[in-house]
C-alpha positions as CSV (number, residue, x, y, z in Angstrom):
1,X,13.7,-21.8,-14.5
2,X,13.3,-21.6,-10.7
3,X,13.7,-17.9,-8.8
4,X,16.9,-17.7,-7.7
5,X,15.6,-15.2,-5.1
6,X,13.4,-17.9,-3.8
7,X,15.6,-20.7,-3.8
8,X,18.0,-18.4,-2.1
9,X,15.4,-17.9,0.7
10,X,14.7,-21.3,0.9
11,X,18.5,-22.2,1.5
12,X,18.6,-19.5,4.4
13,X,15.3,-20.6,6.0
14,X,17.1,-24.1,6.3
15,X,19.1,-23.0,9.0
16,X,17.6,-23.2,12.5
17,X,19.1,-21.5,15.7
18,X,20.5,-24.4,17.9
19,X,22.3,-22.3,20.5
20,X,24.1,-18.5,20.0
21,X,27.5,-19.6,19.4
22,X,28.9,-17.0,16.9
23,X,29.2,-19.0,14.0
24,X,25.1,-19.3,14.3
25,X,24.3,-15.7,14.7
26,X,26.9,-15.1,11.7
27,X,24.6,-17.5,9.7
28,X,21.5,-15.7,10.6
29,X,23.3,-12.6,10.1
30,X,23.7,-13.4,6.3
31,X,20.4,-14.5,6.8
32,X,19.0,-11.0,7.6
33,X,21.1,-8.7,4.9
34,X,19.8,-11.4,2.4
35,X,16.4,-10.4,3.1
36,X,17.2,-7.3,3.0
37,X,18.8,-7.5,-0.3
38,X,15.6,-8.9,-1.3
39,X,13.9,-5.8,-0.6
40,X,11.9,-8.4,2.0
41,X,12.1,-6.0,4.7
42,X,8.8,-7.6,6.6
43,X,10.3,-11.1,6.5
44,X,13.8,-9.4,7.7
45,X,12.0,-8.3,10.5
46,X,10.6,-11.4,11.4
47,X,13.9,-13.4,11.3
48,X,15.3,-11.2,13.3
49,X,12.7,-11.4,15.9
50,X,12.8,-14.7,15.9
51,X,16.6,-15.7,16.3
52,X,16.1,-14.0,19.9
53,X,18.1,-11.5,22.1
54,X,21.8,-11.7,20.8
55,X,20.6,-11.5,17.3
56,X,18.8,-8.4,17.6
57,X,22.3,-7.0,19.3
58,X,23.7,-7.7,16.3
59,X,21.3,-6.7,14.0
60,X,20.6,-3.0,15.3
61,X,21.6,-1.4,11.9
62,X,19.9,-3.6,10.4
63,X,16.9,-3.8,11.7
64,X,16.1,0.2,11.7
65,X,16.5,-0.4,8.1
66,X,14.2,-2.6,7.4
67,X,12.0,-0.8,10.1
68,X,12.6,2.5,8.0
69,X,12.0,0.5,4.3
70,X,8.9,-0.5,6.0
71,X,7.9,3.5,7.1
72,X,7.9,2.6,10.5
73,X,9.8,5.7,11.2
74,X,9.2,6.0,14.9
75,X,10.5,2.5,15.3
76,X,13.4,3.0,12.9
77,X,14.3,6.0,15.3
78,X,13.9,4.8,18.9
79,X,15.9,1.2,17.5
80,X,18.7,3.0,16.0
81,X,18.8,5.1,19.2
82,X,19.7,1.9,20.8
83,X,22.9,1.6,19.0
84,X,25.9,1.7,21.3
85,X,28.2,4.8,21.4
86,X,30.6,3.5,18.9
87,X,28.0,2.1,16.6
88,X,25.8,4.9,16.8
89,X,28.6,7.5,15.6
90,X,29.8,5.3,13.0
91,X,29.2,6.5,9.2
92,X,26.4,4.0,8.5
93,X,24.3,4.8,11.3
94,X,24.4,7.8,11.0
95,X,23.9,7.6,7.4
96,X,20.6,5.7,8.1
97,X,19.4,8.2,11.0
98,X,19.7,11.1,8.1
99,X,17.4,9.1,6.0
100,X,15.0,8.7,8.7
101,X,14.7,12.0,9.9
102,X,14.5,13.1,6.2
103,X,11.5,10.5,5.9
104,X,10.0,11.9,9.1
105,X,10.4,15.7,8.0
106,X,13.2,16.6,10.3
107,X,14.5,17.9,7.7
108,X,17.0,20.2,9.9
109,X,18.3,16.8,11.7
110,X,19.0,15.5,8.4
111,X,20.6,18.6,6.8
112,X,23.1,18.5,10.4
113,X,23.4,15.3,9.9
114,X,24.3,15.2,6.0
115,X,26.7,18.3,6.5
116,X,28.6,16.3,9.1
117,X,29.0,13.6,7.0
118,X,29.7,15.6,3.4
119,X,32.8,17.3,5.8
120,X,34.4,13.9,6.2
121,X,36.8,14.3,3.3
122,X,38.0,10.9,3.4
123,X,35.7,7.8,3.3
124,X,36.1,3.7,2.8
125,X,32.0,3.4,2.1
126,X,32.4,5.7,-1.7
127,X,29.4,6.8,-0.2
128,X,30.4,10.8,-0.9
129,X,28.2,11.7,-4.1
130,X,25.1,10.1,-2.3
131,X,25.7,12.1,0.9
132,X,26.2,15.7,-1.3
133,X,22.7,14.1,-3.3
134,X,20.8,13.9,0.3
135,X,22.5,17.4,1.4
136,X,20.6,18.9,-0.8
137,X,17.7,17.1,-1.1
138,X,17.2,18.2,2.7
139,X,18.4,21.5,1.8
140,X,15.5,21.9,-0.8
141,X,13.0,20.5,1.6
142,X,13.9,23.2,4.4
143,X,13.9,25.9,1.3
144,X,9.9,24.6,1.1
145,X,9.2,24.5,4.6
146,X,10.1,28.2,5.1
147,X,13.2,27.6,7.2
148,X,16.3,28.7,4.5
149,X,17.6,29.9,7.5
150,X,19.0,26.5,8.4
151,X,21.0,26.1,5.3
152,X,24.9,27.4,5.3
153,X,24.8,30.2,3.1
154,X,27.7,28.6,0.7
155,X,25.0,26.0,0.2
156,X,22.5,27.9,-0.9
157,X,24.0,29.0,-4.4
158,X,25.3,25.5,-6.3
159,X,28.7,24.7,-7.0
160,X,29.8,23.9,-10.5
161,X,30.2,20.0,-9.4
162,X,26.7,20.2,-8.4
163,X,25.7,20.9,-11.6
164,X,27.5,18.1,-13.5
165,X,25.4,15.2,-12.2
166,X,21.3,15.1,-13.4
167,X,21.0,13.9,-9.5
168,X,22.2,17.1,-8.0
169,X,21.1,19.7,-10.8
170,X,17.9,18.4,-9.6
171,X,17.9,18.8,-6.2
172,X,19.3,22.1,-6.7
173,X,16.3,22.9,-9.2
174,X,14.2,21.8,-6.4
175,X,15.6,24.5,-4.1
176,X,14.9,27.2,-6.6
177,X,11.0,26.6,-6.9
178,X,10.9,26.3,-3.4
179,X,12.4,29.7,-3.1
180,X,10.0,31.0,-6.1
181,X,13.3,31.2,-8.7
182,X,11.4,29.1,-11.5
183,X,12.9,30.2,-15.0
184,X,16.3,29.2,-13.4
185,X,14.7,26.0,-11.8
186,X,13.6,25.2,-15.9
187,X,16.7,25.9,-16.7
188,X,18.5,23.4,-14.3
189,X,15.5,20.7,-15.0
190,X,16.6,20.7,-18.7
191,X,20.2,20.1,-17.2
192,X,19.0,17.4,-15.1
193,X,17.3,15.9,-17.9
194,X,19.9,16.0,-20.4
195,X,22.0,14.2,-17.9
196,X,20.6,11.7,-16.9
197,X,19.6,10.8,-21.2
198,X,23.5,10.9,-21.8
199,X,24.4,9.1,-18.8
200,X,26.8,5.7,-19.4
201,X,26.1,4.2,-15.9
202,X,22.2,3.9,-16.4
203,X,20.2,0.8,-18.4
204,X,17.3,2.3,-20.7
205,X,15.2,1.1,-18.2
206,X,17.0,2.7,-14.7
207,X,17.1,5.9,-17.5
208,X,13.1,6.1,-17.9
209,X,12.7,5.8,-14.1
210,X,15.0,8.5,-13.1
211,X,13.7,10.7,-16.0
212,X,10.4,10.4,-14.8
213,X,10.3,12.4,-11.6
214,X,12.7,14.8,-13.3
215,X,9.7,15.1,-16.1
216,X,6.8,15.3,-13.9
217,X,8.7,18.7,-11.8
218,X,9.6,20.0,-14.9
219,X,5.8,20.2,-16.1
220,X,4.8,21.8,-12.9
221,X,7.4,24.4,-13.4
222,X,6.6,25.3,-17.1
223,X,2.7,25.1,-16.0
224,X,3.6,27.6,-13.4
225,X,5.8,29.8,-16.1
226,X,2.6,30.1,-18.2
227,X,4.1,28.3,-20.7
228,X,1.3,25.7,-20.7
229,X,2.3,24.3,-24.5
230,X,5.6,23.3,-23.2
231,X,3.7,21.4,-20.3
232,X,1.8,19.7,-22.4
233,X,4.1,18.4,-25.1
234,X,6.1,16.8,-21.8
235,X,2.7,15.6,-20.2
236,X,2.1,13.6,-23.0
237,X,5.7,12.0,-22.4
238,X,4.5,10.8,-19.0
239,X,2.4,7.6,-19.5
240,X,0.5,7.1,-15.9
241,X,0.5,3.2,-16.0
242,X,4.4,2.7,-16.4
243,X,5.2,5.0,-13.5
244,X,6.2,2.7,-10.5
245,X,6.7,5.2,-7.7
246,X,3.3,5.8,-6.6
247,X,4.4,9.5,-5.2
248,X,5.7,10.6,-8.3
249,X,2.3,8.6,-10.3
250,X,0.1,10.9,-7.6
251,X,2.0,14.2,-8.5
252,X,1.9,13.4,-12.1
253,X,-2.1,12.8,-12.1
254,X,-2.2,16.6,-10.3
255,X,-0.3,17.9,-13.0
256,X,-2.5,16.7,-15.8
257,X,-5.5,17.5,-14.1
258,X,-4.6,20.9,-13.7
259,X,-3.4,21.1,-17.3
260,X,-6.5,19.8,-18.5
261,X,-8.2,23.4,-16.8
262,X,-11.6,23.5,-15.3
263,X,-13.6,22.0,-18.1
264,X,-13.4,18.6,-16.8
265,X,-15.8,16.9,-14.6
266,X,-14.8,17.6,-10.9
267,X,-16.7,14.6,-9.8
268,X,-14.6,12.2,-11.6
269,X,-11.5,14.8,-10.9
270,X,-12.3,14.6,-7.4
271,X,-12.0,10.1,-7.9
272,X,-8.0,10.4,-8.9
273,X,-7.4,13.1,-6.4
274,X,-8.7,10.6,-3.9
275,X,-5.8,8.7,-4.8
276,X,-3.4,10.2,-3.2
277,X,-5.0,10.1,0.6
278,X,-4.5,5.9,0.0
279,X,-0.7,6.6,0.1
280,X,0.8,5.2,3.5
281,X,4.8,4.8,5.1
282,X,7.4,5.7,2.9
283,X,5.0,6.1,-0.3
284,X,3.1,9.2,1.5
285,X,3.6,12.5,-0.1
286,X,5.7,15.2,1.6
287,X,3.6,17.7,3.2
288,X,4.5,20.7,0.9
289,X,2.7,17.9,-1.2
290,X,-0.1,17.6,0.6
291,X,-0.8,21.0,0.7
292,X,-0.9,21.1,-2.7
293,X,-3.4,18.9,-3.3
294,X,-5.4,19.7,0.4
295,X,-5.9,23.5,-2.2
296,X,-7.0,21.5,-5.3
297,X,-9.3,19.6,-3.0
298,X,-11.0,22.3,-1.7
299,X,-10.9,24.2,-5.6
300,X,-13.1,21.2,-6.7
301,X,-14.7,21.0,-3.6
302,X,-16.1,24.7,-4.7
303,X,-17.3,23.8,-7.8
304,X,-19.2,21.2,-6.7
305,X,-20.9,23.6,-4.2
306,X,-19.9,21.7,-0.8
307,X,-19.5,25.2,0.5
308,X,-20.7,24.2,4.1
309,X,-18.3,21.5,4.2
310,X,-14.9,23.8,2.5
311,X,-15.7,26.2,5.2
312,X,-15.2,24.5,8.5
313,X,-12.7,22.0,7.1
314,X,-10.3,25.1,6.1
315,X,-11.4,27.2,9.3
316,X,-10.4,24.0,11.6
317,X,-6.9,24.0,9.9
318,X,-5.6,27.4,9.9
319,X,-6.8,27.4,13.3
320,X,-4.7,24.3,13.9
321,X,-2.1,25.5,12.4
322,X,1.6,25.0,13.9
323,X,4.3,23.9,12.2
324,X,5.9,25.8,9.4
325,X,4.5,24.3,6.4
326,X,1.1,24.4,7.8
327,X,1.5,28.2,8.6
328,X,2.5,28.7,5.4
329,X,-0.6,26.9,4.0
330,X,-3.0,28.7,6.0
331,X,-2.9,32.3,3.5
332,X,-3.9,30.4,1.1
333,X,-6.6,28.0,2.9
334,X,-8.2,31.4,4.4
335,X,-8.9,32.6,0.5
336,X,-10.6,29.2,0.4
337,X,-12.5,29.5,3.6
338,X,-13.7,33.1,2.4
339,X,-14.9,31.5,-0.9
340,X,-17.0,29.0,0.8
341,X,-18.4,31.3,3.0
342,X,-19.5,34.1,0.4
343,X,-20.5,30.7,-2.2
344,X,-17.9,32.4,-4.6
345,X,-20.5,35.6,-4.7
346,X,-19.1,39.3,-5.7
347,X,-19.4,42.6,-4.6
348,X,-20.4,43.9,-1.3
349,X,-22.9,41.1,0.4
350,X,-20.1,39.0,-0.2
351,X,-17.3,41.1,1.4
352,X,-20.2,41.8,4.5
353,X,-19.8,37.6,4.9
354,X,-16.3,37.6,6.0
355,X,-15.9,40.8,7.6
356,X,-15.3,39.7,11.5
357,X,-18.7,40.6,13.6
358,X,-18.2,43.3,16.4
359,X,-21.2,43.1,19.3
């Protein structure tokens, strides 16, 4: 049997722009959200570049979609800023601009933008459970970047519809490790969990993706707990080959590495956390993530004695050191740099090492 994606493609190809009378552009309209559709975000690009000027009027949303699937973020932003007034404060667009600042780590622009949209009490898109979803989503994110302060405070404790879907009783278990609340984020991860298992709306399949990242957090958080038996018997749920999402595959790698402990061979350790510097547009890892893994980088990085190396890489950093989440990260990067400069010795000579040198 032939793909009915492709023959589909090869019907809209079979068009050609003769002039840009309107009932053209509305075939390459169709054109362009078919692609899309398709999840063919490079060739909706393309198509839209080619069908010229009036086209690429028309297609404004749609191309900073495809420009933000793609993780050109920048270019999702400066096109979408190109909408006219009216398109630019309708519900999609603005929709899409929250997405991209939440990609870019604007994560107050999204929140704003999110809350705007979650206070429209009546919409035609049924769009109203994704838009409380991505509230808090962004609301969790700010919780890990250090700036809670951005979050209305009748947001920051969950309402009882938040906890009846596994969607939002995870995001609102994300917002409780960020803020350090773990047994309750375990509890809510169980939630989540159960949830999405009992769900009616979900294949078997769409269940074990969705399960997935909910499984990976939860084995952080019981790792974190101490209750590293519970950890386990969930890691060995995770099997690294079916995961799609390479994010959540990276995370999940972390987590069984560090279950694993320090008898391991940080050689090959140091080989899968490699992976995770290979991950580009929107597959790259959050930078509360980063950090994460920047610290176990610089643990194996220890025990393989590159002590030189740890040193000025960690000292460059915290010097650097601006936004939030970096300033946040640099506490713990200075124990690192004070490892590597003492070689991880005790006692005195080592504490002589760090002091600061007076003249």
């Amino acid at each position: 049997m032939s793909n009915p994606a492709a023959a589909l493609a090869s019907l809209l190809r079979a068009s050609t722009i003769q002039d840009h009378d309107e009932s053209d552009l509305d075939a390459h309209h169709t054109r362009v959200v078919a692609l899309l559709k398709l999840d063919r975000f490079d060739d909706a690009l393309r198509a839209i570049a080619e069908g010229g000027h009036a086209l690429e009027s028309k297609c404004i949303l749609e191309k900073a979609y495809a420009l933000y699937k793609a993780g050109q973020l920048q270019d999702a932003q400066d096109t979408a800023e190109k909408a006219s007034n009216t398109d630019a404060s309708s519900r999609p667009f603005r929709h899409l601009r929250a997405q991209i600042a939440y990609r870019a780590e604007r994560f107050a622009d999204a929140a704003s933008l999110y809350r705007g949209l979650a206070s429209e009490k009546t919409s035609s898109y049924g769009d109203e459970n994704d838009i409380n979803i991505n509230l808090l989503a962004s609301n969790a994110q700010l919780e890990w970047a250090g700036l809670g302060h951005h979050i209305d405070d009748s947001r920051r404790q969950p309402s009882r519809a938040d906890l009846d879907s596994f969607e939002t009783a995870y995001n609102v278990a994300c917002a409780h490790i960020a803020r350090a609340e773990l047994a309750k984020a375990s509890v809510l991860l169980k939630r989540a969990r159960d949830l999405c298992e009992a769900s009616d709306d979900l294949s078997p399949d769409e269940k074990k993706t969705e399960l997935l990242p909910i499984i990976v957090q939860h084995i952080y958080v019981l790792s974190q707990l101490g209750k590293d038996s519970e950890a386990t018997a969930l890691q060995k749920l995770v099997v690294q080959s079916e995961i799609p999402e390479a994010p959540t595959k990276v995370v999940a790698q972390n987590n069984q590495i560090a279950l694993a402990g320090t008898e391991g061979n940080p050689y090959l350790t140091q080989r899968f956390a490699e992976l995770a510097g290979n991950l580009s547009g929107n597959d790259k890892l959050f930078e509360y993530q980063q950090s994460i893994l920047r610290r176990n980088k610089y643990a194996l990085d220890l025990q393989m004695q590159k002590f030189d190396g740890a040193d000025s890489s960690t000292h460059d950093q915290i010097l650097s050191a601006s936004t939030p989440t970096a300033l946040l990260d640099a506490a713990p990067l200075g124990v690192v740099s004070a490892a590597a400069r003492t070689r991880l010795e005790k006692g005195k000579s080592a504490i002589r090492k760090i002091l600061p040198r007076h003249s």
